[in-house]
C-alpha angles and dihedrals in degrees: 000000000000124000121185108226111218113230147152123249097023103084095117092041098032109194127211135194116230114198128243108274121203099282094019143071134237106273129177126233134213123198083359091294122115101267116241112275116262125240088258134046109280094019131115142186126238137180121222119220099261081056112256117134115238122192112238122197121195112202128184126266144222109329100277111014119125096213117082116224110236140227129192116180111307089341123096102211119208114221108184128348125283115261114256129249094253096043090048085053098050093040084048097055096095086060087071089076084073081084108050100024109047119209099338081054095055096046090053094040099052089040094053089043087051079054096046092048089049093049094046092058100051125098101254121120111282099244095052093053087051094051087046096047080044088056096038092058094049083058103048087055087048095046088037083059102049093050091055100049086050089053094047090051093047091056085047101246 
């Protein structure tokens, strides 16, 4: 998904951000073309638009939260707002199965929660991402349980 990143100095090269894919990191655009890779890992280098270069770093967010937090040069950029308290809680709740389901509890959990983050910044209506994180949670129980069962059985009990 692409984010602009509002900015001073870039109105003539705007830059976005592009979020990280599933082989790939989170890497920022300018004029719609990949920027020039940084001197450092996860850092790129724009042009104002007067022309200087400026080193940009992308680190990562909150756990789970799809959107990298930016930095240009001495200017944390925000990108998109910060989730709030109630929505980090209802995208989290597949995390508690850390504590009833061990490590494979953990794996599904954090996966679903990477899913929930991802659905919950995306641009649909705000009931329907809460219906679809709901959804997403009560499969990761059910997919949490069946794993399981598979890995009990394997061991023979």
């Amino acid at each position: 998904m692409r984010y602009p990143v509002p900015v001073e100095g870039f109105r003539q090269r705007p830059v976005e951000l592009e979020t990280a894919g599933l082989l790939s990191g989170a890497r920022l655009l300018q004029n719609g073309e990949p920027a020039a890779k940084g001197p450092k890992r996860g850092s790129f280098t724009l042009i104002r638009d007067d022309g200087t270069e400026v080193i940009a770093r992308v680190r990562p967010s909150f756990l789970v939260d799809p959107v990298p937090a930016i930095q240009i040069g001495d200017q944390q950029v925000r990108v998109v707002r910060a989730f709030q308290w109630y929505e980090i809680a209802w995208l989290g709740l597949p995390i508690l199965l850390v504590f009833v389901g061990g490590a494979i509890g953990a794996g599904v959990g954090f996966a679903a929660a990477i899913v929930n983050a991802s659905i919950m910044r995306s641009d649909r209506p705000a009931v329907l991402r809460y219906l679809q994180t709901g959804a997403v949670s009560i499969l990761a129980v059910v997919a949490w349980i069946v794993l399981a069962a598979v890995f009990l059985r394997a061991l023979g009990r």
